[in-house]
N, C-alpha and C positions, 0 to 999 in steps of 0.2 A: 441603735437600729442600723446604722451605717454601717458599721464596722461588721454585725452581721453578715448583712446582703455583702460587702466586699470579700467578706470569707466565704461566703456559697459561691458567688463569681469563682475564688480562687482554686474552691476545693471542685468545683463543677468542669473547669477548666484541665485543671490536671488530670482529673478524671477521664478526658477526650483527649489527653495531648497522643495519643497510640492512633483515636482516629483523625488527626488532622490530612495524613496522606490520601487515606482513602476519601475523603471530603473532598481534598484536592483534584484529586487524578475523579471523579465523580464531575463536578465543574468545569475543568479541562475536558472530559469526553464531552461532557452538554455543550461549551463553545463548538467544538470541532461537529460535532454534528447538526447545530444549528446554520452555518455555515454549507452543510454538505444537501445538496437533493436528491437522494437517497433519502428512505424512510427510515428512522429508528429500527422500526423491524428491519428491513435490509443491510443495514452497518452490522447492526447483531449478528445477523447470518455471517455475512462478509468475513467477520473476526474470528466466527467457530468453524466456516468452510477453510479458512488460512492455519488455525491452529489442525484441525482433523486430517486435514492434506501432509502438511509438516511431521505429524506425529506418523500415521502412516507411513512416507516415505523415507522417513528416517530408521523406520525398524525393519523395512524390505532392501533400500539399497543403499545404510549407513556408508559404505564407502565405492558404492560405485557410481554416486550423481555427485553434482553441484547442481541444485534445485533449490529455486525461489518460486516462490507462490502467491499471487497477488489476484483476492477477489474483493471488485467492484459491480455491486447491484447486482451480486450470481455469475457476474461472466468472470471467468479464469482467464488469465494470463500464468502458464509457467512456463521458466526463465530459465536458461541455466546450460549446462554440459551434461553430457552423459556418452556413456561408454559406446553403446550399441542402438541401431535403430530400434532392437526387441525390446529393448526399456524405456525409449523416448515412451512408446506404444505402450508398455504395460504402465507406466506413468499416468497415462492421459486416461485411462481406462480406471485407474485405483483414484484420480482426484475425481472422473466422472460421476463416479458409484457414491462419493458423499450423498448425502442429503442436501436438498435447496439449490444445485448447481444449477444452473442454467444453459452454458454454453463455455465450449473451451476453446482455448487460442494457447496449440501446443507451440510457444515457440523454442524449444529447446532446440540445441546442437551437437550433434555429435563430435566430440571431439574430447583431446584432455581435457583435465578439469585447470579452469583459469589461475592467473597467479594472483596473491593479494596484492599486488602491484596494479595489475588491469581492473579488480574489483574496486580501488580505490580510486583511481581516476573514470569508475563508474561511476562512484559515489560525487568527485566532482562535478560531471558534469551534469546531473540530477539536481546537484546542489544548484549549479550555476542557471541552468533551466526554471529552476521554481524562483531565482533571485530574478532573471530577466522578467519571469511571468508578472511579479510583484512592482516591477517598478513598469511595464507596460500600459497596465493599466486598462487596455482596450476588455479584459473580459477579468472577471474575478479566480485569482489562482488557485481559491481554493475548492473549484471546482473540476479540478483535474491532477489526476494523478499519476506523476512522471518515473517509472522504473527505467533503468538505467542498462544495460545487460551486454557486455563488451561492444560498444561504442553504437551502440539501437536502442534507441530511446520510443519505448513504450508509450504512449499519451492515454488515457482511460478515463471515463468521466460520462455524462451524462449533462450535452451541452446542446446551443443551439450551432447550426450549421458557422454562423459567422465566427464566432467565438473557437471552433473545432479548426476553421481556415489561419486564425489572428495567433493562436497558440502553435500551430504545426508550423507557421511561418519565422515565427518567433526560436523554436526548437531549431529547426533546419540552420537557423547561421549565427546557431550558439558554439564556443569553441569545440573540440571535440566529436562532435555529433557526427556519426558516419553514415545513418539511416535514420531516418524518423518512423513508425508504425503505428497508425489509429485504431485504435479500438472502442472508440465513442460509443455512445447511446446516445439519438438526437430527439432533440424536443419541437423540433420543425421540419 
């Protein structure tokens, strides 16, 4: 009877080994949104307003932006360079027209498009922001989300006022940082 039930274990198992990622990456979203105060339905949205934004402005101005698009609880943040003011504006107009948006925060810039040099010491100092957040400790990190966008650091989240103060203070004399900009949602 043992050696049975060891073989249904084994042949059950193989059977699932195609879905252990999807299990995984299923687990991993449940942490991350347990974590997050936004509602399940609002992450949802978040994830299909970021892809629908994407996809659209990829197929209207594949080589005339650098466009990053970042939605928390409906409100847009998009990031990035562009040619002309006429496409900052038709931008903000084509993520507007999704579904579920809420509110937009165009911060794009007219100018070239950045080097991977400048995007990458974006990426640093994003990185180095959410590493100070974490060993701070005065408000939980993973209640706020740090976009990067040539040396302006985005802060977005759904916080209480002291926490929106303890974090922007924290950003402002992290290396790099050239401007800080809140786009909070407050709970007080």
């Amino acid at each position: 009877m043992r050696i049975i039930c060891l073989l249904l274990v084994v042949l059950v198992s193989a059977s699932l080994q195609g879905c252990f990622p999807v299990i995984a990456a299923g687990v991993g979203t449940g942490v991350l949104m347990s974590q997050d105060r936004r509602t399940g339905g609002a992450y949802i949205e978040d994830e299909a307003i970021e892809t629908k934004a994407f996809d659209r402005i990829g197929k209207r101005f594949k080589n005339d932006a650098h466009v990053n698009i970042t939605s928390f609880n409906r409100n847009i943040l998009i990031s990035g360079e562009v040619q002309s003011d006429a496409i900052k504006t038709e931008i903000g107009k084509l993520v507007a027209s999704i579904e579920n948006v809420r509110n937009i925060n165009n911060e794009l810039v007219v100018s070239g498009t950045s080097s991977l040099t400048s995007r990458g010491s974006d990426s640093l100092v994003t990185s180095n922001v959410k590493l100070r957040f974490m060993n701070e400790k005065r408000f939980n990190a993973e209640h706020i989300k740090v976009v990067t966008e040539n040396g302006t650091v985005f802060l977005m989240g759904i916080v209480k006022r002291a926490e929106a103060d303890a974090a922007t203070e924290v950003t402002r004399t992290t290396s790099g940082v050239q401007r800080v900009v809140r786009l909070f949602e407050y709970l007080d």
